[in-house]
N, CA and C atoms of all chains as a GROMACS GRO file, in nm:
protein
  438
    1UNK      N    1   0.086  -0.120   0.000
    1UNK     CA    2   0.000   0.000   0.000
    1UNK      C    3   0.088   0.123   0.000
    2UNK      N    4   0.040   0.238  -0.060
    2UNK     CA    5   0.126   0.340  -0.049
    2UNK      C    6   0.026   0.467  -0.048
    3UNK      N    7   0.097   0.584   0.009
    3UNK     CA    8   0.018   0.697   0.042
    3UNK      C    9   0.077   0.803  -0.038
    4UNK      N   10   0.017   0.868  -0.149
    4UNK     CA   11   0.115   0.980  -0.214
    4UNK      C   12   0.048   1.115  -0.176
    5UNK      N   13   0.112   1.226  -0.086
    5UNK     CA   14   0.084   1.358  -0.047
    5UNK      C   15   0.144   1.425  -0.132
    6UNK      N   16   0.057   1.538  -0.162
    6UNK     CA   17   0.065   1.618  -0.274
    6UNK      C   18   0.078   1.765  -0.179
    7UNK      N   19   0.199   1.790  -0.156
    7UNK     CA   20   0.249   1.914  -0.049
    7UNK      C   21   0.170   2.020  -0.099
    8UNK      N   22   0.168   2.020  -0.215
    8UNK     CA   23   0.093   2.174  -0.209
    8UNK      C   24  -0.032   2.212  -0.240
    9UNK      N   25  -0.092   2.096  -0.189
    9UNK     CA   26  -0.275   2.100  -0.161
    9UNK      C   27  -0.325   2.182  -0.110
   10UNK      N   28  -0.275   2.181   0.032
   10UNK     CA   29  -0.334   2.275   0.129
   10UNK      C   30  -0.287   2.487   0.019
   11UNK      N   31  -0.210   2.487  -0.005
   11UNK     CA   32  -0.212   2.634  -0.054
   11UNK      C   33  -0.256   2.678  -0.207
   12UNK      N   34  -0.300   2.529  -0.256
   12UNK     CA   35  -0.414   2.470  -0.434
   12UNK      C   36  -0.527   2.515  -0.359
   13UNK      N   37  -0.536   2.470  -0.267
   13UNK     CA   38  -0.715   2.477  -0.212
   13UNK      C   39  -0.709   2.627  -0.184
   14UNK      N   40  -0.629   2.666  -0.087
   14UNK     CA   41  -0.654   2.832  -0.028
   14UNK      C   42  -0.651   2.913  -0.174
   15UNK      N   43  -0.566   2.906  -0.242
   15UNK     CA   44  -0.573   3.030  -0.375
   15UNK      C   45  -0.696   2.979  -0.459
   16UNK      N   46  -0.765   2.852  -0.471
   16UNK     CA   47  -0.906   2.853  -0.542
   16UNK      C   48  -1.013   2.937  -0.436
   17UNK      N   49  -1.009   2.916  -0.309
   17UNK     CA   50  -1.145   2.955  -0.230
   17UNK      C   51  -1.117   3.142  -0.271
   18UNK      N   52  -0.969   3.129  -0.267
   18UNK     CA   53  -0.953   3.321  -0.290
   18UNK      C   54  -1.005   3.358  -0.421
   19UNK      N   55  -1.010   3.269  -0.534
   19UNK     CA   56  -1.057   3.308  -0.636
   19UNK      C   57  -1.200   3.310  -0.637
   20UNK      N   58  -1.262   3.206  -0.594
   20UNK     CA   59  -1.426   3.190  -0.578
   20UNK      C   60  -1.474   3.349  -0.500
   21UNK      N   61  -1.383   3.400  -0.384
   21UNK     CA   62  -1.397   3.541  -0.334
   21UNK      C   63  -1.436   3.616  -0.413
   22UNK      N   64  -1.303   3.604  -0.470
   22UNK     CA   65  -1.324   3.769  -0.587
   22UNK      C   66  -1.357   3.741  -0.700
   23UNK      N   67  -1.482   3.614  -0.755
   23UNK     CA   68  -1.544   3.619  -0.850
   23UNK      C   69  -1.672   3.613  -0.729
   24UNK      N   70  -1.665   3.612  -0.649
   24UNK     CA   71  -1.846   3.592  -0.531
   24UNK      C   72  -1.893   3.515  -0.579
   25UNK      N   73  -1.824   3.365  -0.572
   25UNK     CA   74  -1.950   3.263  -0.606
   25UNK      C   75  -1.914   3.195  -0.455
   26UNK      N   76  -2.013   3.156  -0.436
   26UNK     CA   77  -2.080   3.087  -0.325
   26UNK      C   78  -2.024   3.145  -0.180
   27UNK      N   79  -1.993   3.302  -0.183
   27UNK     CA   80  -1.981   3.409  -0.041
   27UNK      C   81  -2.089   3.393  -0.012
   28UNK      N   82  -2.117   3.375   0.114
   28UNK     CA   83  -2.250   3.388   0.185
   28UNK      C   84  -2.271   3.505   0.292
   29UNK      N   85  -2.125   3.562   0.309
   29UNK     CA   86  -2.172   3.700   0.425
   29UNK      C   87  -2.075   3.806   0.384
   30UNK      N   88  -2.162   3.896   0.424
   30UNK     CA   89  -2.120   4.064   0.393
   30UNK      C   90  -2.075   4.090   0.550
   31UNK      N   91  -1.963   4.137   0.559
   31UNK     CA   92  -1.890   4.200   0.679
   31UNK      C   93  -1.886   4.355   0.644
   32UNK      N   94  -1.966   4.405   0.741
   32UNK     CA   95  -1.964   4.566   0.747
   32UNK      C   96  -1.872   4.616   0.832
   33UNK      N   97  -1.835   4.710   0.800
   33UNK     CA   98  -1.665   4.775   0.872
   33UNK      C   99  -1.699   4.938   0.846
   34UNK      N  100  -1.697   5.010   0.949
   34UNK     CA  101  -1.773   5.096   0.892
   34UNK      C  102  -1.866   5.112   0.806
   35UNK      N  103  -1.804   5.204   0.657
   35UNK     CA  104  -1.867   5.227   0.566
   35UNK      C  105  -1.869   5.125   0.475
   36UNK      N  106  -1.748   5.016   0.463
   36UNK     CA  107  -1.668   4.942   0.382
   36UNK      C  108  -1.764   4.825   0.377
   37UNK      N  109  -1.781   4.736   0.274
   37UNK     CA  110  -1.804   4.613   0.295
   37UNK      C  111  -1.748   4.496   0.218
   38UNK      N  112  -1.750   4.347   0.300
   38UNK     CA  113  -1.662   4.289   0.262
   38UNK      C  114  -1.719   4.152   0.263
   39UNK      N  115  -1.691   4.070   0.124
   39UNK     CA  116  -1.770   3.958   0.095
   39UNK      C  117  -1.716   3.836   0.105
   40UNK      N  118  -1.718   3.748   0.180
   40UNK     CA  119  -1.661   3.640   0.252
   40UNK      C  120  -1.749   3.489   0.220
   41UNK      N  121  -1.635   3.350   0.307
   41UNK     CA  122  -1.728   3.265   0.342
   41UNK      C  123  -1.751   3.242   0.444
   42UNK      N  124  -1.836   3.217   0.491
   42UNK     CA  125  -1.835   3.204   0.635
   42UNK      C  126  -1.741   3.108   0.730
   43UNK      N  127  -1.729   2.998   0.617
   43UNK     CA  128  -1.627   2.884   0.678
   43UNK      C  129  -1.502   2.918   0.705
   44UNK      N  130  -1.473   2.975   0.548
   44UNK     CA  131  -1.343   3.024   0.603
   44UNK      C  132  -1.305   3.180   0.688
   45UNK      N  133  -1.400   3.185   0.717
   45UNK     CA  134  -1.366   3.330   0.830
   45UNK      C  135  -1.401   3.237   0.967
   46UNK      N  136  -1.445   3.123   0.978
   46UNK     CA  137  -1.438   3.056   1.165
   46UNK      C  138  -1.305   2.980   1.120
   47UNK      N  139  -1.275   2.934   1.028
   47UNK     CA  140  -1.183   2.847   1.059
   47UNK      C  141  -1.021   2.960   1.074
   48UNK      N  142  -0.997   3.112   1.068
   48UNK     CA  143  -0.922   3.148   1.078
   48UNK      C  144  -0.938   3.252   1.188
   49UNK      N  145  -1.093   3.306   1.240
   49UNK     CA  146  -1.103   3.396   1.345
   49UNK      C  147  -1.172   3.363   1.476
   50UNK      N  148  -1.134   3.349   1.620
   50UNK     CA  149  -1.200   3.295   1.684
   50UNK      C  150  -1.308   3.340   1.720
   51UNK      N  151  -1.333   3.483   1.684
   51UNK     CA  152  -1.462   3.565   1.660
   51UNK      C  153  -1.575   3.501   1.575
   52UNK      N  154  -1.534   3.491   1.447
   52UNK     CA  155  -1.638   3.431   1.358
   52UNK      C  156  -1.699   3.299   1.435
   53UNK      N  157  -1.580   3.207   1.445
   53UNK     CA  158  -1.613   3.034   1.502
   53UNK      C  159  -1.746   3.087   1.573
   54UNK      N  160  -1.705   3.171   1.663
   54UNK     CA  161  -1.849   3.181   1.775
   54UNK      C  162  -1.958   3.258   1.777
   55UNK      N  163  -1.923   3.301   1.647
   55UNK     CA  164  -2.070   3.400   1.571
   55UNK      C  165  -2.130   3.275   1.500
   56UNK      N  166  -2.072   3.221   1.406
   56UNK     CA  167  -2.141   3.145   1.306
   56UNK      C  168  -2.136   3.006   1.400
   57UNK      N  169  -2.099   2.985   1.514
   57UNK     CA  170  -2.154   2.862   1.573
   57UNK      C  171  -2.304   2.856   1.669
   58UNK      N  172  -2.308   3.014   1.662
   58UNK     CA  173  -2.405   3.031   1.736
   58UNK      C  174  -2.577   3.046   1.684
   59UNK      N  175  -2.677   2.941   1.664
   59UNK     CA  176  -2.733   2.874   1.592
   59UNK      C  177  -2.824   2.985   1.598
   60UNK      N  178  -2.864   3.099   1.689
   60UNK     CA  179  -2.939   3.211   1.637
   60UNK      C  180  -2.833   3.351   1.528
   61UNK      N  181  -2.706   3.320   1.536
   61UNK     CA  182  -2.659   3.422   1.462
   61UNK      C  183  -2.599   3.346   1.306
   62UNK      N  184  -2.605   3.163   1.299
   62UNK     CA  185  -2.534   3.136   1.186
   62UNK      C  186  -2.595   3.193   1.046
   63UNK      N  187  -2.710   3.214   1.091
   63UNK     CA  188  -2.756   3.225   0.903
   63UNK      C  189  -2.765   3.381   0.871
   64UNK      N  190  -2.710   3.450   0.942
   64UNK     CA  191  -2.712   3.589   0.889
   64UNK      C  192  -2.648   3.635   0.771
   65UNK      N  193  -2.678   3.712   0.672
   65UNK     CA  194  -2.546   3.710   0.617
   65UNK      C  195  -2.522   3.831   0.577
   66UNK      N  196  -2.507   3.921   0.699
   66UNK     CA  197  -2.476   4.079   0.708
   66UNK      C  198  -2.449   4.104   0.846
   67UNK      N  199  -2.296   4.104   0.865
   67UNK     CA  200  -2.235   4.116   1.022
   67UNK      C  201  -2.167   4.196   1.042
   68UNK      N  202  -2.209   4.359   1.111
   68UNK     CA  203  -2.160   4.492   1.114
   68UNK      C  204  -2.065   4.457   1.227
   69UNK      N  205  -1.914   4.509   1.184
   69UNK     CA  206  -1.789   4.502   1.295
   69UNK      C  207  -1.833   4.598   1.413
   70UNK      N  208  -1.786   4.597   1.535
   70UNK     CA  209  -1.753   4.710   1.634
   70UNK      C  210  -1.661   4.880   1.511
   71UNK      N  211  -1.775   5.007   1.576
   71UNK     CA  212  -1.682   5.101   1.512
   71UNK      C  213  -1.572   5.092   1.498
   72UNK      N  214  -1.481   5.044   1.632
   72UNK     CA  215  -1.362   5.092   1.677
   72UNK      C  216  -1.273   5.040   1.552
   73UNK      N  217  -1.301   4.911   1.467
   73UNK     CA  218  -1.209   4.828   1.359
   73UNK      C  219  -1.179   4.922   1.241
   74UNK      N  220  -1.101   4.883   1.213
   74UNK     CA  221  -1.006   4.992   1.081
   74UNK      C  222  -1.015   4.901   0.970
   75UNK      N  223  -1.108   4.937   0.876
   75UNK     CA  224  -1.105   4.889   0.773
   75UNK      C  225  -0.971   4.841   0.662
   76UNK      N  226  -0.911   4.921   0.677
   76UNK     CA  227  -0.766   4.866   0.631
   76UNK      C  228  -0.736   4.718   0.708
   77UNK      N  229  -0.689   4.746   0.794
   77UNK     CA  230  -0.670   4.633   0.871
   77UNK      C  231  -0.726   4.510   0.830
   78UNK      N  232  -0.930   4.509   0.886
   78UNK     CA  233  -0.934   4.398   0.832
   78UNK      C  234  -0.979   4.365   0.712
   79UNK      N  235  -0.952   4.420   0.616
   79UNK     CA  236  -0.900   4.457   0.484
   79UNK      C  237  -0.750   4.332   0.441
   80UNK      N  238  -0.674   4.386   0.565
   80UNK     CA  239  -0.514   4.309   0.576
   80UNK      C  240  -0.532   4.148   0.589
   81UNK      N  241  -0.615   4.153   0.710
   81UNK     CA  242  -0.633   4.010   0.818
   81UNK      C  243  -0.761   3.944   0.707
   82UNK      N  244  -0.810   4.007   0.638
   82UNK     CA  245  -0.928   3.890   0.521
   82UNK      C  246  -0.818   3.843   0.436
   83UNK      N  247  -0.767   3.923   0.406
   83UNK     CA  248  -0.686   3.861   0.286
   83UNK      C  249  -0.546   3.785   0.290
   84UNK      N  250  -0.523   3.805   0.466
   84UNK     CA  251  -0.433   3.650   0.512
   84UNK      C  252  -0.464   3.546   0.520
   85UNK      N  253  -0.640   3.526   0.561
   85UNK     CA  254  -0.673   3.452   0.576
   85UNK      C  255  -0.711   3.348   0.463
   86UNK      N  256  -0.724   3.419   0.357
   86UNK     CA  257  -0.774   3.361   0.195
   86UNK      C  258  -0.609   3.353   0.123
   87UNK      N  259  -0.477   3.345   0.199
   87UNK     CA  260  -0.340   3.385   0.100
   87UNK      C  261  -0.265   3.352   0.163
   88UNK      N  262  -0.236   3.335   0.330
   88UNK     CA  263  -0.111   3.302   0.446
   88UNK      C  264  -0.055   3.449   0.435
   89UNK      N  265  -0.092   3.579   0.344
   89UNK     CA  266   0.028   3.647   0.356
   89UNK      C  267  -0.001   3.760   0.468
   90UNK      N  268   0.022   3.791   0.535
   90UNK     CA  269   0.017   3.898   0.635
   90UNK      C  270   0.103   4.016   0.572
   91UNK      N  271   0.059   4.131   0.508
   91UNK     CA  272   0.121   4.259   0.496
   91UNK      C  273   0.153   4.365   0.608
   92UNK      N  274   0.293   4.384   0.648
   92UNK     CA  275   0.270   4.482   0.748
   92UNK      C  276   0.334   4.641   0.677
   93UNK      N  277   0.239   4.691   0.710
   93UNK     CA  278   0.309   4.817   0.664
   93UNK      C  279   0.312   4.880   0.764
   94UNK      N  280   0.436   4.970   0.818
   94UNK     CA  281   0.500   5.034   0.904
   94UNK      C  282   0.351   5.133   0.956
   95UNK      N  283   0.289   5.190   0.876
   95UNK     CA  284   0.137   5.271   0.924
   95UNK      C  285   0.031   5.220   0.983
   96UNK      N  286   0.052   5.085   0.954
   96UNK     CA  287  -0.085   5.010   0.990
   96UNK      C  288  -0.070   4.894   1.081
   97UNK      N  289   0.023   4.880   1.115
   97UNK     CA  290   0.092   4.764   1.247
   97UNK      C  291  -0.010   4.723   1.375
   98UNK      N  292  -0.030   4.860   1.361
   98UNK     CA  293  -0.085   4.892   1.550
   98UNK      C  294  -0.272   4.826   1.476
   99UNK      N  295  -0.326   4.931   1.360
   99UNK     CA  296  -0.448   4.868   1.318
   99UNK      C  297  -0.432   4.717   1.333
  100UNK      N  298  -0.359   4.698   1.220
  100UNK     CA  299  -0.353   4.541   1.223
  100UNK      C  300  -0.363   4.419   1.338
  101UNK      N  301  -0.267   4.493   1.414
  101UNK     CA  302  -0.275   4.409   1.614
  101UNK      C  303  -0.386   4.413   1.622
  102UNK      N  304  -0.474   4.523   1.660
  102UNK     CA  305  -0.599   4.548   1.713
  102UNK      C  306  -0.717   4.495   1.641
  103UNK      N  307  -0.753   4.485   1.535
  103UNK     CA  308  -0.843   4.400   1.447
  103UNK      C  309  -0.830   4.274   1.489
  104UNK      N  310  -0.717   4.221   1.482
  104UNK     CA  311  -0.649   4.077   1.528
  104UNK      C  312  -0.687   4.047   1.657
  105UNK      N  313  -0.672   4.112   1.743
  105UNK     CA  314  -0.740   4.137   1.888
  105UNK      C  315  -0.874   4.079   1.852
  106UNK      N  316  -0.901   4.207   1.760
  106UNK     CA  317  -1.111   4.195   1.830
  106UNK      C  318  -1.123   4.092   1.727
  107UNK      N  319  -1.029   4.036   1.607
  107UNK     CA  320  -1.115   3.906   1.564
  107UNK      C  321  -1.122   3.734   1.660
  108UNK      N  322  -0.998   3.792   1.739
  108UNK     CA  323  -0.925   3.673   1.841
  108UNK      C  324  -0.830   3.584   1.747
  109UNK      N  325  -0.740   3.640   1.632
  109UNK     CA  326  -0.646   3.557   1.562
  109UNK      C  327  -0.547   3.599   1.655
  110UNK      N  328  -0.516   3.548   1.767
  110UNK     CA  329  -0.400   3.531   1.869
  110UNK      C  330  -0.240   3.497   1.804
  111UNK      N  331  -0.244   3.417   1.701
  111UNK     CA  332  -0.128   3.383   1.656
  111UNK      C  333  -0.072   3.467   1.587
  112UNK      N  334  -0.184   3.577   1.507
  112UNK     CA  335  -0.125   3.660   1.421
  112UNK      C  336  -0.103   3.818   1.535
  113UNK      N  337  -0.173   3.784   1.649
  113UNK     CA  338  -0.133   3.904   1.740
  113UNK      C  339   0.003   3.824   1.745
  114UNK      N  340   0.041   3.747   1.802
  114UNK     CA  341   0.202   3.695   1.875
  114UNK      C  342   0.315   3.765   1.783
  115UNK      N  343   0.254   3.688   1.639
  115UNK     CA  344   0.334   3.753   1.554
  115UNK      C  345   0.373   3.892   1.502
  116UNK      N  346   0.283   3.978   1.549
  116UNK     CA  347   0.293   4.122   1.506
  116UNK      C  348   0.358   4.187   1.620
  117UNK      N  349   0.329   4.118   1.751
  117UNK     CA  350   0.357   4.190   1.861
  117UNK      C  351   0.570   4.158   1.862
  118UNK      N  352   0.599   4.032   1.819
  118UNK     CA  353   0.701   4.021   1.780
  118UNK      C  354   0.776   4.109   1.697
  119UNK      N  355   0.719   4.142   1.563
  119UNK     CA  356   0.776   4.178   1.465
  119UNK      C  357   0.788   4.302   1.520
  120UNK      N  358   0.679   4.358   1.603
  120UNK     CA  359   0.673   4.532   1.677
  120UNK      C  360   0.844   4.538   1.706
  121UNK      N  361   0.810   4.440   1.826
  121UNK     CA  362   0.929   4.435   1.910
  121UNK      C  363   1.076   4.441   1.834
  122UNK      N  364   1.119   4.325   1.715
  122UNK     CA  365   1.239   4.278   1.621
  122UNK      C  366   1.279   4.447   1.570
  123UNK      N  367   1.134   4.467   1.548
  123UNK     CA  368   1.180   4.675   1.457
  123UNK      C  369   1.195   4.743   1.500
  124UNK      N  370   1.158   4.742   1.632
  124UNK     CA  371   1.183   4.825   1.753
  124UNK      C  372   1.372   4.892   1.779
  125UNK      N  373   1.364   5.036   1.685
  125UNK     CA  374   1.527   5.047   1.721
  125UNK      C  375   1.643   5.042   1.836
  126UNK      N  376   0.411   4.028  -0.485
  126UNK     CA  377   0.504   4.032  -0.331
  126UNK      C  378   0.651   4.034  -0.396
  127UNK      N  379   0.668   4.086  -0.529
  127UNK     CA  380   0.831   4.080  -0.556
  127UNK      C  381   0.888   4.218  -0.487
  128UNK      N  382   0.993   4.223  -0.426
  128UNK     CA  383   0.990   4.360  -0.353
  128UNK      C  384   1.014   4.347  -0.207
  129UNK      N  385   0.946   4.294  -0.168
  129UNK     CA  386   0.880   4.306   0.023
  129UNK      C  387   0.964   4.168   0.058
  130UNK      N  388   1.028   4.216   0.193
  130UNK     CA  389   1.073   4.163   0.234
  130UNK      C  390   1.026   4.024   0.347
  131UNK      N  391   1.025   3.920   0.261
  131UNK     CA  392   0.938   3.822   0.342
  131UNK      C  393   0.967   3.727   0.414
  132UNK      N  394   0.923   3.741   0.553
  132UNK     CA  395   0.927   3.692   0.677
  132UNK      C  396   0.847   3.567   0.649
  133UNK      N  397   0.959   3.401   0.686
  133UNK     CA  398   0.889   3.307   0.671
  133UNK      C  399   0.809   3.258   0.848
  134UNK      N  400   0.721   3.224   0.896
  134UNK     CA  401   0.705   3.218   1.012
  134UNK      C  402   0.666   3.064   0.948
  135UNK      N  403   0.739   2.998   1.065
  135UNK     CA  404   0.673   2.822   1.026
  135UNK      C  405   0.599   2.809   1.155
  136UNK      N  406   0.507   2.882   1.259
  136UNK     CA  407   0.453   2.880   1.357
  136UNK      C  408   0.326   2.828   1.305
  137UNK      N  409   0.232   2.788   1.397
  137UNK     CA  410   0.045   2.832   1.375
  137UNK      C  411   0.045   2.949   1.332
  138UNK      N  412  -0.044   2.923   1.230
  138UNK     CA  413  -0.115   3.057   1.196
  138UNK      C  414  -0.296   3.106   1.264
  139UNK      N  415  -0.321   3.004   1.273
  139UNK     CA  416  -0.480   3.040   1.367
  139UNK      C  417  -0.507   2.945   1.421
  140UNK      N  418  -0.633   2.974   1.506
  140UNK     CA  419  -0.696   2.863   1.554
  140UNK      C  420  -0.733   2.705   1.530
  141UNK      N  421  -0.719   2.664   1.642
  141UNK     CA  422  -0.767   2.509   1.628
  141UNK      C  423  -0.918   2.484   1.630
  142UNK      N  424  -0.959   2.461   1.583
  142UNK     CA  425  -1.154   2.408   1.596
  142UNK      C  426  -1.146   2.297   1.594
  143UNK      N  427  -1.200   2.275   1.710
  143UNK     CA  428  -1.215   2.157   1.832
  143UNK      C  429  -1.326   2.033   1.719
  144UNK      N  430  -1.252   1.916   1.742
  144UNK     CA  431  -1.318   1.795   1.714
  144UNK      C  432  -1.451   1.786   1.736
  145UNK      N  433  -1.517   1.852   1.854
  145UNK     CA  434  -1.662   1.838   1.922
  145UNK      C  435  -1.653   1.977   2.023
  146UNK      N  436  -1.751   1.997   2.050
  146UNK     CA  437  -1.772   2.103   2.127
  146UNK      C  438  -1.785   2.057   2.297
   0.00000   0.00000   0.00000
């Protein structure tokens, strides 16, 4: 018997679901951010925010599919943190660091706080 | 991303979702 893994499945699958994004086939929720809005799946926003997991696990809020952020979130930001989540790539730009932490915060992606709070620190002169 | 200087992190990147609740 033999098992053949195909290493680069897991990042075949993430760049198709990013394409299905930005053609909107089968997005099921609009994320309001302020003024901004932003068209998602729902799956893959629990499986990367611990915010979502417990919005969309929660059987009176799963079928919504229009979920206005807290003011306080910076559209840039999670602007940044959607499109890590659909790519692995985290952009930091020297202006938007601190946004970026804080979105990360209120989505509960803890790993990508560790990591920013790091990188703060590494640039830190 | 040609340009930007890229940081490989081989850490977790997010959450675990639990087998069962």
């Amino acid at each position: 018997d033999s098992c053949i893994q195909f290493t680069r499945h897991a990042s075949d699958v993430l760049l198709n679901l990013n394409r299905l994004r930005s053609r909107d086939i089968l997005t099921d929720v609009t994320i309001l951010v302020n003024r901004q809005q932003f068209r998602a799946h729902k799956t893959v926003l629990m499986a990367c925010s611990g915010l979502f997991y417990t919005i969309f696990t929660d059987s009176l809020k799963c079928n919504l599919n229009a979920i206005s952020l807290d003011p306080k979130v910076d559209p840039e930001g999670f602007a940044i943190l959607l499109e890590f989540m659909y790519t692995s790539r985290l952009t930091l730009k020297e202006s938007l660091i601190m946004a970026i932490m804080n979105t990360a915060i209120y989505l509960q992606m803890d790993h990508v706080v560790d990591t920013c709070h790091r990188f703060i620190k590494s640039s830190d002169p | 991303y040609e340009g930007v200087n890229t940081i490989k992190e081989m850490g977790r990147s997010i959450h675990e979702i639990p087998r069962q609740e």
